[in-house]
C-alpha positions in Angstrom: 0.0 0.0 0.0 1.1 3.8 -1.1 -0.4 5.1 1.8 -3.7 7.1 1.4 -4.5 7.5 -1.8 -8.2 9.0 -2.8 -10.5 8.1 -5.8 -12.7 11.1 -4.7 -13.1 12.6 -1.6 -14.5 9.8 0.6 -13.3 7.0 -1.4 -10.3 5.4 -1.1 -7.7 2.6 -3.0 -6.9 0.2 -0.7 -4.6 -1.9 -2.6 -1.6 -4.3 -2.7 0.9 -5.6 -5.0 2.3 -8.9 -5.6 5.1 -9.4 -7.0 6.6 -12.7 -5.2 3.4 -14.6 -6.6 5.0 -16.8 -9.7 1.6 -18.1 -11.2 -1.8 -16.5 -11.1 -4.6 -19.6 -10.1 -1.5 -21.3 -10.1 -1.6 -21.3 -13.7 -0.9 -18.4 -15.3 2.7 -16.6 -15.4 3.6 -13.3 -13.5 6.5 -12.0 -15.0 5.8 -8.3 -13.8 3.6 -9.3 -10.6 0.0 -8.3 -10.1 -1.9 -6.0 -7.9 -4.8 -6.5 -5.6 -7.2 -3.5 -5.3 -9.7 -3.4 -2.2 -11.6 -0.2 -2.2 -13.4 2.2 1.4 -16.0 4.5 1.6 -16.1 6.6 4.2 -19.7 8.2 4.8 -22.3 8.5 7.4 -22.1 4.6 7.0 -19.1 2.7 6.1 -18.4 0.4 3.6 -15.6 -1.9 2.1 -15.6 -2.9 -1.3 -13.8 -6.3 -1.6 -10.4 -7.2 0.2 -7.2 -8.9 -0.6 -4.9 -12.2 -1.2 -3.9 -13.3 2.5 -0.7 -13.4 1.2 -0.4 -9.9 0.6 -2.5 -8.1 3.0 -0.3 -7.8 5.7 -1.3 -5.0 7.6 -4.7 -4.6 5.5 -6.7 -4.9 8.9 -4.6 -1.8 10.0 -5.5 0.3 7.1 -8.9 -0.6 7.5 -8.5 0.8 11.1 -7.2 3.5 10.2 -9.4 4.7 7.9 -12.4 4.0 10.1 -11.2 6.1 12.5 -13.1 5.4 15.3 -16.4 4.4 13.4 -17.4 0.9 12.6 -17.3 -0.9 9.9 -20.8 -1.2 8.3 -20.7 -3.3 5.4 -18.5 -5.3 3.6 -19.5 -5.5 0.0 -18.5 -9.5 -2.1 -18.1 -8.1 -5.9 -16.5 -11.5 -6.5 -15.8 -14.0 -3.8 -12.3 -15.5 -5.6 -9.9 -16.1 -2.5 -7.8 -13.6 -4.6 -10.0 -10.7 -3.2 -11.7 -12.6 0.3 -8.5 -13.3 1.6 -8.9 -11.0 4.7 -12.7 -11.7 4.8 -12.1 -14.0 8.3 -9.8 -11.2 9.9 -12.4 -8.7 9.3 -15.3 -11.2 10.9 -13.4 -11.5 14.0 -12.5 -7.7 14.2 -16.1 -6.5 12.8 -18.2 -9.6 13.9 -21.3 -6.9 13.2 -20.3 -6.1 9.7 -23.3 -6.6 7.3 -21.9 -9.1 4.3 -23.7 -7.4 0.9 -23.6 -10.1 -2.2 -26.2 -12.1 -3.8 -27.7 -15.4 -3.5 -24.3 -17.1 -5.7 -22.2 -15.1 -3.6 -24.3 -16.3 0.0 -23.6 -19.6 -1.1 -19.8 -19.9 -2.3 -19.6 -17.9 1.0 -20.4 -20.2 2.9 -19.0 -23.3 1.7 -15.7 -21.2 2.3 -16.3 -19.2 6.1 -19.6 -21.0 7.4 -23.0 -19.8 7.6 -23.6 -16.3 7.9 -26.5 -14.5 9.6 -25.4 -10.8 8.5 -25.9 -11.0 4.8 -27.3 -8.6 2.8 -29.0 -10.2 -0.7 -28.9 -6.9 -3.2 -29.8 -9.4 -6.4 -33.6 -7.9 -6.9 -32.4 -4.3 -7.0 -31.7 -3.1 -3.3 -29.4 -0.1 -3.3 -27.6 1.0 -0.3 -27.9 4.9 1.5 -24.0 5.7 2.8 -25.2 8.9 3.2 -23.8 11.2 0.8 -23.3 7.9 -1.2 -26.0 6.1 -3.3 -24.7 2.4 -4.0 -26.0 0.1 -6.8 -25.8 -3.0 -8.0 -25.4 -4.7 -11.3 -25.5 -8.2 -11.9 -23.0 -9.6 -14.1 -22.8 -13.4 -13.8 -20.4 -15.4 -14.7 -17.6 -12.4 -15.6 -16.1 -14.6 -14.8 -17.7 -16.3 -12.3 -21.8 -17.7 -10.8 -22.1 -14.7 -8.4 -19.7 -11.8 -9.9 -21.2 -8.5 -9.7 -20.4 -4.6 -9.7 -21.5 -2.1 -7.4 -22.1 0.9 -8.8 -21.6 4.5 -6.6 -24.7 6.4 -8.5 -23.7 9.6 -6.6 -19.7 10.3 -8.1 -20.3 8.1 -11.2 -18.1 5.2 -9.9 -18.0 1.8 -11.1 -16.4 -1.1 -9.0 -16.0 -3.5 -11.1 -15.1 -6.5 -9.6 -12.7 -8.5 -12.2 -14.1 -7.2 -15.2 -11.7 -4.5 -16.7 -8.7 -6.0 -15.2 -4.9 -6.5 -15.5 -1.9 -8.4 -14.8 1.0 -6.4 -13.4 1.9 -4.5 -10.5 1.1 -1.0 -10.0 4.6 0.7 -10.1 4.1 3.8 -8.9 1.1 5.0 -10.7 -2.3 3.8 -9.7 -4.7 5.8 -12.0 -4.9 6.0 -15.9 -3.3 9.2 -16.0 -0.2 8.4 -14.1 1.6 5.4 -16.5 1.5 4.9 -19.7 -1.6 2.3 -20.2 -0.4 0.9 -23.5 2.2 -0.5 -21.5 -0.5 -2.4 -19.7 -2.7 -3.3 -22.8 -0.8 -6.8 -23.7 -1.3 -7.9 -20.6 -4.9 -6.8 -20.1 -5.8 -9.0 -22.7 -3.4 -11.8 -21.4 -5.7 -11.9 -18.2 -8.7 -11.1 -20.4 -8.1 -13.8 -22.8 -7.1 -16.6 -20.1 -9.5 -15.5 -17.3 -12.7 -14.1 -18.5 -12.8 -15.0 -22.0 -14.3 -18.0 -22.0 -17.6 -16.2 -20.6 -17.1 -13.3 -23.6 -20.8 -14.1 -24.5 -21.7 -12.8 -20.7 -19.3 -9.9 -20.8 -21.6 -8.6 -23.7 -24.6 -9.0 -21.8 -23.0 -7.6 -18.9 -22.1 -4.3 -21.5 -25.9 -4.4 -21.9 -26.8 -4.3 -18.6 -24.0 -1.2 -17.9 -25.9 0.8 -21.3 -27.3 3.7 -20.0 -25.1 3.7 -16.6 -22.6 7.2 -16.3 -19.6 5.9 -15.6 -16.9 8.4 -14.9 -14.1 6.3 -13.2 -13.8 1.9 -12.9 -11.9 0.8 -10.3 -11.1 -2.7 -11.0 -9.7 -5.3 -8.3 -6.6 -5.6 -10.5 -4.9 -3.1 -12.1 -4.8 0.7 -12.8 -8.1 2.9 -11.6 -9.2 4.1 -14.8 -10.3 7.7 -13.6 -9.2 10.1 -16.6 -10.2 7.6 -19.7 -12.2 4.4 -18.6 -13.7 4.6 -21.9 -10.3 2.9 -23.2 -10.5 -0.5 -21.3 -14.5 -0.5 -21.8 -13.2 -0.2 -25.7 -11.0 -2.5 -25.5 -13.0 -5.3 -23.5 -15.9 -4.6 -25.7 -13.6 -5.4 -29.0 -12.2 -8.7 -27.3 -15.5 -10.3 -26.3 -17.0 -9.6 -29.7 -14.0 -11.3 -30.9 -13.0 -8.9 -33.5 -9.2 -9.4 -34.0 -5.9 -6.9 -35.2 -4.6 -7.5 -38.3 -1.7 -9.9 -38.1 -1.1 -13.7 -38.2 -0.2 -15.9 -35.0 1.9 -18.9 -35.7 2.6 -21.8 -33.5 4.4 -24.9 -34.0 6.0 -27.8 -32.6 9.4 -29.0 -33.6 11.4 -32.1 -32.4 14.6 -31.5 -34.7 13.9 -28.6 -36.3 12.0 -29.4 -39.4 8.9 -27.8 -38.6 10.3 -24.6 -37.4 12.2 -24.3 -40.5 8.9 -24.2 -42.2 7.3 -21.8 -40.0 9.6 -19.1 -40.3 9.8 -19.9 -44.4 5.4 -19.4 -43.8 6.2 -16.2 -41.7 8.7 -14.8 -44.2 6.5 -15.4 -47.4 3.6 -13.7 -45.1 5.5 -10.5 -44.4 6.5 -10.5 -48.2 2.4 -10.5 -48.6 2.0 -7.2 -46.5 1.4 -8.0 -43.6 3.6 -6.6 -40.4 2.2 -8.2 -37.6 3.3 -11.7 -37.1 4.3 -13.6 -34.3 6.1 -17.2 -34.7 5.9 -19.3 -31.2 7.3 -22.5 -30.3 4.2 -24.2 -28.7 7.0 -26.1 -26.5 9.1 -23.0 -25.2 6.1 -20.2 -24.6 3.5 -20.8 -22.2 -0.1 -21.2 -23.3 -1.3 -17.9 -21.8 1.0 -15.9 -24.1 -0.3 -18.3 -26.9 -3.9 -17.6 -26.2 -3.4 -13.8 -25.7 -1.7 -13.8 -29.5 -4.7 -15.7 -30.7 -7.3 -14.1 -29.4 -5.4 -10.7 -30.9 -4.8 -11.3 -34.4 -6.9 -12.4 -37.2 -5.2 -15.7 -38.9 -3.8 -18.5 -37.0 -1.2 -20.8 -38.6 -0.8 -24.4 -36.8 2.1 -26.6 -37.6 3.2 -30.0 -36.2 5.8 -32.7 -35.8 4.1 -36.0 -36.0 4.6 -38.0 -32.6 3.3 -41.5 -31.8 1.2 -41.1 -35.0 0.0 -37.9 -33.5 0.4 -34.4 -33.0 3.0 -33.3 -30.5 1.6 -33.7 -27.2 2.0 -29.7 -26.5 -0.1 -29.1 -30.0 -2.4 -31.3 -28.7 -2.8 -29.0 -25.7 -2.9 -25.7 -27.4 -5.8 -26.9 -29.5 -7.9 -28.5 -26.7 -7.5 -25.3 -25.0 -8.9 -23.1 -28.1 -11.6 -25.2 -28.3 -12.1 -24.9 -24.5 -12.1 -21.0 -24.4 -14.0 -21.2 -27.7 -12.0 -18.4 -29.3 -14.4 -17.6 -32.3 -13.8 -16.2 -36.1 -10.7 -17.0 -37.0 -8.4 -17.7 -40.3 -6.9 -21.2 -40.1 -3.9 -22.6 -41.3 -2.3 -26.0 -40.9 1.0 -27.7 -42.1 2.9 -30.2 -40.5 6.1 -32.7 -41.0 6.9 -36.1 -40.3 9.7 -38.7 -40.8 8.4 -42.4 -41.1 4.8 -42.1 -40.1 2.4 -39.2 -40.2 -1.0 -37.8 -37.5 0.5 -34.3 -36.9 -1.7 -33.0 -39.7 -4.1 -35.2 -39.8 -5.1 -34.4 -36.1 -5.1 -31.1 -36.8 -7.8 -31.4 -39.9 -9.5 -33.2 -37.3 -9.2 -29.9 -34.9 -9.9 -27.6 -38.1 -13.3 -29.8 -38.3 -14.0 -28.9 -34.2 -13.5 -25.6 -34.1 -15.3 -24.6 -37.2 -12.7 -21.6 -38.3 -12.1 -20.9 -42.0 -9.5 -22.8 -43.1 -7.5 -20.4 -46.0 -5.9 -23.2 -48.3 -5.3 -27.0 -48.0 -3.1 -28.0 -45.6 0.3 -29.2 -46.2 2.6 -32.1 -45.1 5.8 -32.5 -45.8 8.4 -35.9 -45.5 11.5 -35.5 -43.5 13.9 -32.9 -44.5 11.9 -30.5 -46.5 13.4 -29.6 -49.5 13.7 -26.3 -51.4 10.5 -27.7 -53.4 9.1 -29.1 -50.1 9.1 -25.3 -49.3 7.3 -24.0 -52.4 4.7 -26.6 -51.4 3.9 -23.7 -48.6 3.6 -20.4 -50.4 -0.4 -20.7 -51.5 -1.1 -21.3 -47.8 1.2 -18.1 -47.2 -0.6 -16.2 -49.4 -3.8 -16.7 -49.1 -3.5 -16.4 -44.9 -1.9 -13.0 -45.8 -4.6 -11.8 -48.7 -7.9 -12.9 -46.6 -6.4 -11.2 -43.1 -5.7 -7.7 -45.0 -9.3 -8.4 -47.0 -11.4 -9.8 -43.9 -14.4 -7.4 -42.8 -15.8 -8.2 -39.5 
């Protein structure tokens, strides 16, 4: 924590960063940390909006303490009940045993099943709003963004949105906690790194949660990871709404998986005959080397999607195999496919992916190609129509 640092004059940011955490859900990498936002309003009444990781709070009962100042603490308001953002939710039970618990019936329940049974809970799903005092709060229902009981409460009287997980980030806060303090493209990658990995799946309840938001003045979103977007919160409501429609950049993702070498040799001849096409943005992975969250990000951000594998065991390569169940699990939609592959005395890298191409239901742009052993200078040549037509239909695609 910075110390006290105000959204407006009665709220505050009551936030923590992370940077000893090595995998987010124990999943997802960390490279540059992430951040843990808990949020206070100080009124007539009191009120906490979500808390921390245990493992990071550290003296977030203190702070709490300190800026009650005397008073109690009146409610503590469950946006999202992920241990992520409930860590502190038993230290503030035995400090506050009063403390009225404000969710809905999803959130009562996961509740529950993680602290016991609660008397002191406050179910705001059928419209209830709560008086602060000078503060009017509101509550939007957004299930499953990304989870049953996820919700936003909404602060009708300074035009604040808190927003739970929705509009989140990877990284730390270095420094800067509002929009207008870092540079947010630095941030953008990985906001669609946790967007793609974490909420994505759910994109078709993101939109209806955009639906439900219509209408709403928001002037600032304080998210319970990243920057508090106070100066421009338009950009990461742009940038949310874009990803969930699935509407992609213009550029070309490929990802491959090479025992010896072979196959990578013919993805970087695919890249290089793509770039001679026109197009600027590609990026070549090694599907055994980058971790899948970096893969998904790329693939949920650009418009064509080359897949080439190794045969192994008569199969794909086993790490091919897990890129492709996970596209079909997050159900990343509209896309441009491409599939080549290699093998040396027995094929099923290819033909396991044709039998992906048929699951996931994306265009495919030209035939896919195989190639024996060694590919030669011809072997090559064998790759250029797949080249060029991924590179023609992702600068003529119209969404």
């Amino acid at each position: 924590m910075f110390g006290k640092i105000q959204v407006s004059d009665k709220i505050f940011w009551l936030g923590v960063n992370d940077r000893r955490k090595q995998l987010f859900e124990n999943i997802w990498p960390l490279p540059e940390g992430v951040c843990y936002n808990s949020y206070f309003i100080v009124d007539d009444k009191t009120a906490l909006i979500d808390t921390v990781d245990f493992c990071a709070g550290k003296s977030f009962l203190a702070v709490v303490e300190k800026y009650l100042n005397g008073k109690t603490l009146d409610y503590l308001i469950i946006n999202h009940m992920e241990l992520d953002h409930t860590g502190e939710v038993v230290n503030l039970l035995k400090k506050y045993p009063d403390v009225k618990i404000v969710g809905n019936a999803s959130t009562k329940r996961i509740f529950e099943s993680y602290f016991g049974v609660i008397a002191n809970f406050l179910d705001v799903s059928k419209g209830e709003t709560i008086d602060l005092g000078y503060h009017k709060l509101r509550f939007v229902m957004t299930p499953w963004v990304h989870w049953p009981e996820t919700m936003m409460t909404y602060d009708a009287t300074e035009k604040v949105l808190f927003a739970g997980d929705a509009f989140g980030t990877f990284g730390a806060l270095n420094g800067g906690v509002f929009d207008d303090e870092i540079d947010v493209n630095v941030y953008e990658d990985e906001a669609l790194r946790y967007y793609s990995n974490v909420v994505g799946k759910y994109s078709g309840m993101v939109q209806k949660a955009f639906a439900k938001l219509a209408g709403i003045d928001i002037k600032c979103i304080c998210s319970t990871h990243g920057p508090i977007w106070r100066s421009n919160p338009q950009k990461i409501m742009d940038l949310y709404d874009k990803w969930s429609k699935y509407e992609a950049d213009e550029g070309v993702v490929i990802v491959f998986a090479s025992m010896y070498g072979n196959t990578e040799d013919v993805a970087d001849y695919v890249g290089r005959k793509i770039a001679e096409n026109g197009i600027k943005n590609i990026k070549i992975h090694d599907v055994s080397k980058t971790h899948i969250s970096y893969l998904i990000r790329d693939i949920w951000k650009y418009k064509g999607v080359i897949l080439g594998s190794c045969s192994y065991n008569s199969e794909m390569f086993p790490l091919m195999e897990h890129i492709c169940r996970e596209i079909v699990h997050f159900g990343i939609q509209n896309k441009k496919l491409g599939i080549f592959g290699t093998f040396s005395w027995n094929g099923g890298g290819v033909k396991n992916l044709n039998k992906f191409a048929e699951d996931i239901k994306w265009e495919q742009v030209a035939d896919s190609v195989e190639l024996k052993g060694i590919p030669s200078d011809a072997d090559y040549g064998k790759c250029d129509a797949l080249a060029i037509a991924m590179a023609q239909q992702v600068k003529d695609w119209q969404q």
